[in-house]
BAKE-141234 format. One record per residue: residue in one letter; x, y, z of N, C-alpha, C in turn. Coordinates in Angstrom, 2 decimals. Layout:
// BAKE-141234
<node><vexdo>a</vexdo><n_X>X</n_X><n_Y>Y</n_Y><n_Z>Z</n_Z><ca_X>X</ca_X><ca_Y>Y</ca_Y><ca_Z>Z</ca_Z><c_X>X</c_X><c_Y>Y</c_Y><c_Z>Z</c_Z></node>
...
// end
This chain:
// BAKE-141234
<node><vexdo>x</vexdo><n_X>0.85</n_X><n_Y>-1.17</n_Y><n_Z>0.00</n_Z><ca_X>0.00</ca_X><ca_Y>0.00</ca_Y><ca_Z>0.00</ca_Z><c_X>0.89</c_X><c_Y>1.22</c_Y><c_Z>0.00</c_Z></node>
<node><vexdo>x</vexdo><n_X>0.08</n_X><n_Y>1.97</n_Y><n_Z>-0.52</n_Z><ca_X>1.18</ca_X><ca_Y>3.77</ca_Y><ca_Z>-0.77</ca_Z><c_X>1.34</c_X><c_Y>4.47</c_Y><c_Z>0.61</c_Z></node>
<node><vexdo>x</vexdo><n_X>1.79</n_X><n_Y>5.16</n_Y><n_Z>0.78</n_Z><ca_X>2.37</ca_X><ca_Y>6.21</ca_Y><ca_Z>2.09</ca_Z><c_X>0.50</c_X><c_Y>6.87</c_Y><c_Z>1.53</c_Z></node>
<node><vexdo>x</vexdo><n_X>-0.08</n_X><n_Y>6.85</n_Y><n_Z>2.96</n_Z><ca_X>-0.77</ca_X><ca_Y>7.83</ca_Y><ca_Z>2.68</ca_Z><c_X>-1.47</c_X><c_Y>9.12</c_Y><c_Z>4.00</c_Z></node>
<node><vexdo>x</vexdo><n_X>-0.27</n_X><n_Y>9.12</n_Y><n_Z>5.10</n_Z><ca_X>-0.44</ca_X><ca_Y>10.25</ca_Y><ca_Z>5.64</ca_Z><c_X>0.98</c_X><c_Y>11.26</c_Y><c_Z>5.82</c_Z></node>
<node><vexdo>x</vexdo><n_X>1.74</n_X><n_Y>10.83</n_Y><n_Z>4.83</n_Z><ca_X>2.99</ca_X><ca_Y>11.35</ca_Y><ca_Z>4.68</ca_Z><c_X>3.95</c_X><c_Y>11.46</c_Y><c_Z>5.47</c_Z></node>
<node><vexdo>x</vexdo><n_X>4.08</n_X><n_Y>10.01</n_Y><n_Z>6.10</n_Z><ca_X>5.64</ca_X><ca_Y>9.77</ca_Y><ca_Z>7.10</ca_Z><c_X>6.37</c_X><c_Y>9.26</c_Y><c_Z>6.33</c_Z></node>
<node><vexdo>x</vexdo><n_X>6.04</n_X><n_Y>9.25</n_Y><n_Z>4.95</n_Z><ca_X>7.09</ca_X><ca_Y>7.97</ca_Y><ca_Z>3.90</ca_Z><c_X>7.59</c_X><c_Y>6.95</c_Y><c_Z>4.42</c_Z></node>
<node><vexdo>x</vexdo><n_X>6.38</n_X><n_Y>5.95</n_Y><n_Z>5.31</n_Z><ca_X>6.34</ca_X><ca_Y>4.82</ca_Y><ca_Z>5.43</ca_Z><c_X>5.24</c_X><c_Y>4.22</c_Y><c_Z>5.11</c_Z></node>
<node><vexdo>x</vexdo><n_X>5.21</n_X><n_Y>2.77</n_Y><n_Z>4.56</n_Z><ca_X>3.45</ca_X><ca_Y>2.50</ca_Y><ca_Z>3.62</ca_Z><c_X>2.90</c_X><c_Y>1.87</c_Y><c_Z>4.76</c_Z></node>
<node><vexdo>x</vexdo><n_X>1.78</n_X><n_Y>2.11</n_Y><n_Z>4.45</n_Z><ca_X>0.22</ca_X><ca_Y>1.65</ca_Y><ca_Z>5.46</ca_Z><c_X>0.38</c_X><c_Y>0.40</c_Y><c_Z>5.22</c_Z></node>
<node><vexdo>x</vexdo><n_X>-0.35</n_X><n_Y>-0.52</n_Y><n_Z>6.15</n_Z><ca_X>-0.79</ca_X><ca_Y>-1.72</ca_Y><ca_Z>6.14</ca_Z><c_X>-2.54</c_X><c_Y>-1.63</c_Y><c_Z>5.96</c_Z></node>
<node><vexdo>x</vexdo><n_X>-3.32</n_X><n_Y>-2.80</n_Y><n_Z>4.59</n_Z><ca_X>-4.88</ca_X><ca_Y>-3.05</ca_Y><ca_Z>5.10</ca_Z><c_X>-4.76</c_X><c_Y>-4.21</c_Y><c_Z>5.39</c_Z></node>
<node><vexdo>x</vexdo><n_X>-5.58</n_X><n_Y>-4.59</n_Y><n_Z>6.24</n_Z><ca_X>-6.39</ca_X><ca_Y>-5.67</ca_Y><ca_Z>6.87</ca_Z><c_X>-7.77</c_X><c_Y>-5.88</c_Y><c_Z>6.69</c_Z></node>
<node><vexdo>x</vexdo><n_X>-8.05</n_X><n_Y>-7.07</n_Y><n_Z>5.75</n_Z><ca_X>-9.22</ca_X><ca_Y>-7.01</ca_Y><ca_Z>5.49</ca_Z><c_X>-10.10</c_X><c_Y>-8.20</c_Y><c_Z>6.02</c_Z></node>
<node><vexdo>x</vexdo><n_X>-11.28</n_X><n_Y>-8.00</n_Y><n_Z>6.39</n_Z><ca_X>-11.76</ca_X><ca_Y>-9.17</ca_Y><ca_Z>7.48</ca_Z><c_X>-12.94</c_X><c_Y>-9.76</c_Y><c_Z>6.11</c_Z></node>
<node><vexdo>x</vexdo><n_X>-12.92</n_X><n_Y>-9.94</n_Y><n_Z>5.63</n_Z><ca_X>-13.83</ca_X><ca_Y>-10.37</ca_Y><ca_Z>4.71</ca_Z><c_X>-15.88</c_X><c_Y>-11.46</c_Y><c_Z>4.84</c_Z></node>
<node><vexdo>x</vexdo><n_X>-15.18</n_X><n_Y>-11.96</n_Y><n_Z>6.47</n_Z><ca_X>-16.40</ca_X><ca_Y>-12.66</ca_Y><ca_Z>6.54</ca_Z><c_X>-16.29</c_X><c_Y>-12.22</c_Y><c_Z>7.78</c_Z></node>
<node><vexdo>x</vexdo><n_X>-16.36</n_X><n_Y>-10.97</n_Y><n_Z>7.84</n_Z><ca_X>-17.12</ca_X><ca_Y>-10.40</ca_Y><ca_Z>9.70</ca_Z><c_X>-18.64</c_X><c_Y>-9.84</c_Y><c_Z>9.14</c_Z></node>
<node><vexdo>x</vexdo><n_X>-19.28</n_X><n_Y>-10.45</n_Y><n_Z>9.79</n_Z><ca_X>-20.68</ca_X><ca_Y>-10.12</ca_Y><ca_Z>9.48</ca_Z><c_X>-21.08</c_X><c_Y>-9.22</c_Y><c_Z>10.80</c_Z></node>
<node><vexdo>x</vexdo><n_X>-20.58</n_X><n_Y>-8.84</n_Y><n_Z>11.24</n_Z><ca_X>-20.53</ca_X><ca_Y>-7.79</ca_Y><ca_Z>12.88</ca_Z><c_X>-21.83</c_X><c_Y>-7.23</c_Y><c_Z>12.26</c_Z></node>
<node><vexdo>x</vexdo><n_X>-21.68</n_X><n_Y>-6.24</n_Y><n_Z>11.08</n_Z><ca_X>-22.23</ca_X><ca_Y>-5.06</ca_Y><ca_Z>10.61</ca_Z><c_X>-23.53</c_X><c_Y>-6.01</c_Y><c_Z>9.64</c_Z></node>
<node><vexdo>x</vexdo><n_X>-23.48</n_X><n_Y>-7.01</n_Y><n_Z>9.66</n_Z><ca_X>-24.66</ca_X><ca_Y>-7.39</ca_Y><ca_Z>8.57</ca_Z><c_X>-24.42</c_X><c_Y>-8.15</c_Y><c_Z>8.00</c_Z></node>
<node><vexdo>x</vexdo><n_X>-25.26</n_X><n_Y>-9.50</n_Y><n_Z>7.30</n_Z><ca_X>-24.43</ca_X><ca_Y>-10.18</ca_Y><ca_Z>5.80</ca_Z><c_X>-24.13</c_X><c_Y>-9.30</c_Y><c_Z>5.05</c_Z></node>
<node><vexdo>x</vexdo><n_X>-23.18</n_X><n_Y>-10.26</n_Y><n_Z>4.73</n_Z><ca_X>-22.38</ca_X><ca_Y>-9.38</ca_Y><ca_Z>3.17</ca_Z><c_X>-21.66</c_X><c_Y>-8.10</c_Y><c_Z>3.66</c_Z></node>
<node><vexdo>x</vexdo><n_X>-21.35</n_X><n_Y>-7.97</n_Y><n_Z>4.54</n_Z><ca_X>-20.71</ca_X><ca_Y>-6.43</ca_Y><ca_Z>5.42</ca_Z><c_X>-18.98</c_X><c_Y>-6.66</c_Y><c_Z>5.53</c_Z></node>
<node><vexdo>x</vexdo><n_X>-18.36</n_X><n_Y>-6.76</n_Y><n_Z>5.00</n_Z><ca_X>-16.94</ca_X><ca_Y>-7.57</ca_Y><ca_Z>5.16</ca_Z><c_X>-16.27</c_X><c_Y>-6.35</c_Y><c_Z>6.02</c_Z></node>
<node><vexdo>x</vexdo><n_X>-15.16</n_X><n_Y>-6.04</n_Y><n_Z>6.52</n_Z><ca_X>-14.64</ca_X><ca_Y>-4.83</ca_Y><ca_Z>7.04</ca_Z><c_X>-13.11</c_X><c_Y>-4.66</c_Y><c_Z>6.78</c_Z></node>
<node><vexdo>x</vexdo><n_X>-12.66</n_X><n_Y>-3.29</n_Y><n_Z>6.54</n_Z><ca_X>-11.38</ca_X><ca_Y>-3.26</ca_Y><ca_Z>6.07</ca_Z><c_X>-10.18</c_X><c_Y>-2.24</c_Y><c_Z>6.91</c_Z></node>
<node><vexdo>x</vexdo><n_X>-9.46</n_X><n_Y>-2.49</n_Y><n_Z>7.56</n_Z><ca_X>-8.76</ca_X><ca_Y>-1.96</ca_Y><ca_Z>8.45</ca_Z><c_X>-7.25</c_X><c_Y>-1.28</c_Y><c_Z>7.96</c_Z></node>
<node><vexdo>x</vexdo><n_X>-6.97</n_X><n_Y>0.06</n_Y><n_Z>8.02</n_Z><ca_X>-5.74</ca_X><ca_Y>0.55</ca_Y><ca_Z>7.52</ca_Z><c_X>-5.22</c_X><c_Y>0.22</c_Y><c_Z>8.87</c_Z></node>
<node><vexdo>x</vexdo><n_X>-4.04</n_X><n_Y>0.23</n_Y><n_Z>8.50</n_Z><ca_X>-2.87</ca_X><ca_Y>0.12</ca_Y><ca_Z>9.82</ca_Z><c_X>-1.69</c_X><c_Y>1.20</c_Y><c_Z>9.55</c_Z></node>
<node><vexdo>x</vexdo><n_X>-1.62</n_X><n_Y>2.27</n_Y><n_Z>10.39</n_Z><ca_X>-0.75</ca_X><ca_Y>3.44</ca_Y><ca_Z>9.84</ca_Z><c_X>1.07</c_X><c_Y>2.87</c_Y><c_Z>10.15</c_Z></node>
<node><vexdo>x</vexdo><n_X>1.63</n_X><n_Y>2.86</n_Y><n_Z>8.91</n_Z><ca_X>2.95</ca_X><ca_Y>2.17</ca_Y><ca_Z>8.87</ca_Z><c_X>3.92</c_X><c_Y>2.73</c_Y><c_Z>10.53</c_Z></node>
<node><vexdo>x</vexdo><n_X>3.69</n_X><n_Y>3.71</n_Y><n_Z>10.31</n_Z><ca_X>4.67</ca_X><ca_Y>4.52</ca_Y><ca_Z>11.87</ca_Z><c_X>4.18</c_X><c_Y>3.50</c_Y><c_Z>12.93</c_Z></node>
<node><vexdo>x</vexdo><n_X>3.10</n_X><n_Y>3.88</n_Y><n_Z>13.27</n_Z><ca_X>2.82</ca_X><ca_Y>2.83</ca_Y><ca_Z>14.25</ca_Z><c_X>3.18</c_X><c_Y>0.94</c_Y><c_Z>14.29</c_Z></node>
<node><vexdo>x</vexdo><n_X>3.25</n_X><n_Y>0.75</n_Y><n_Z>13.35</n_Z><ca_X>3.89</ca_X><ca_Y>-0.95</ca_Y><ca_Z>13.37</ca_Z><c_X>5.30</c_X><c_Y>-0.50</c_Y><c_Z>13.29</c_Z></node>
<node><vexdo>x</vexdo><n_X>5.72</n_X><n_Y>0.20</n_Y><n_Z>12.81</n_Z><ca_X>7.67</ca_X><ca_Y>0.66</ca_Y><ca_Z>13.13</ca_Z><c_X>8.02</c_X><c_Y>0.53</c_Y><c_Z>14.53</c_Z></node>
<node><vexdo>x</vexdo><n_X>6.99</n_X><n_Y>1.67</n_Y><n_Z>15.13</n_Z><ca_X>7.17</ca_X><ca_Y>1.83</ca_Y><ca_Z>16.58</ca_Z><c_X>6.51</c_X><c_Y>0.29</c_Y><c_Z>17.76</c_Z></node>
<node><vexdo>x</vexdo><n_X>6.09</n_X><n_Y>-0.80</n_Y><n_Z>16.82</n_Z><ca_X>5.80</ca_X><ca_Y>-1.86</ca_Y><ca_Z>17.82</ca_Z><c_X>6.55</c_X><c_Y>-2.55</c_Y><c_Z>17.60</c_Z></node>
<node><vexdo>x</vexdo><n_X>7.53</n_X><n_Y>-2.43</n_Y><n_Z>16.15</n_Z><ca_X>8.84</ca_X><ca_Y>-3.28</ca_Y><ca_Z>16.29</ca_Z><c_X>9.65</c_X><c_Y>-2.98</c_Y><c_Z>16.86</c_Z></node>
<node><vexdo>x</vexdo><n_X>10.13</n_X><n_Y>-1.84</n_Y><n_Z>17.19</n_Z><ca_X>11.11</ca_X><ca_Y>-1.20</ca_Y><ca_Z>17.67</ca_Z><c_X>11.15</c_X><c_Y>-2.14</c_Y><c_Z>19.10</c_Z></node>
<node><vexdo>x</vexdo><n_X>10.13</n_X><n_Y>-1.60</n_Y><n_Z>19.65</n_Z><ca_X>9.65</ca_X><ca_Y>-2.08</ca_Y><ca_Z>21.14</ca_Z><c_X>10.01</c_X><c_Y>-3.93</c_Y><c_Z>21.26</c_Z></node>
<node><vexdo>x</vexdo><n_X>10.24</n_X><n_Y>-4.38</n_Y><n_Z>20.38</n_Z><ca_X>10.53</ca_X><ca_Y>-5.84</ca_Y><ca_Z>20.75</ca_Z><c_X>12.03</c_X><c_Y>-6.28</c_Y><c_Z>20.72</c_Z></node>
// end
């Protein structure tokens, strides 16, 4: 995925495809902002 809040590091999606939380047929799709998974590697 492209840099898209301009830390020039790329996003992660996560896509849940059969969460019906929200309804059938409702799949759900999760950005993950790249800085933040930098900073949970760091930490290990």
């Amino acid at each position: 995925m492209s840099n898209l809040d301009g830390d020039r590091i790329p996003e992660l999606i996560v896509t849940a495809p059969f969460d019906t939380s929200r309804g059938p047929e409702a799949a759900r799709a999760f950005v993950i902002a790249g800085k933040s998974l930098r900073a949970q590697a760091a930490k290990k």
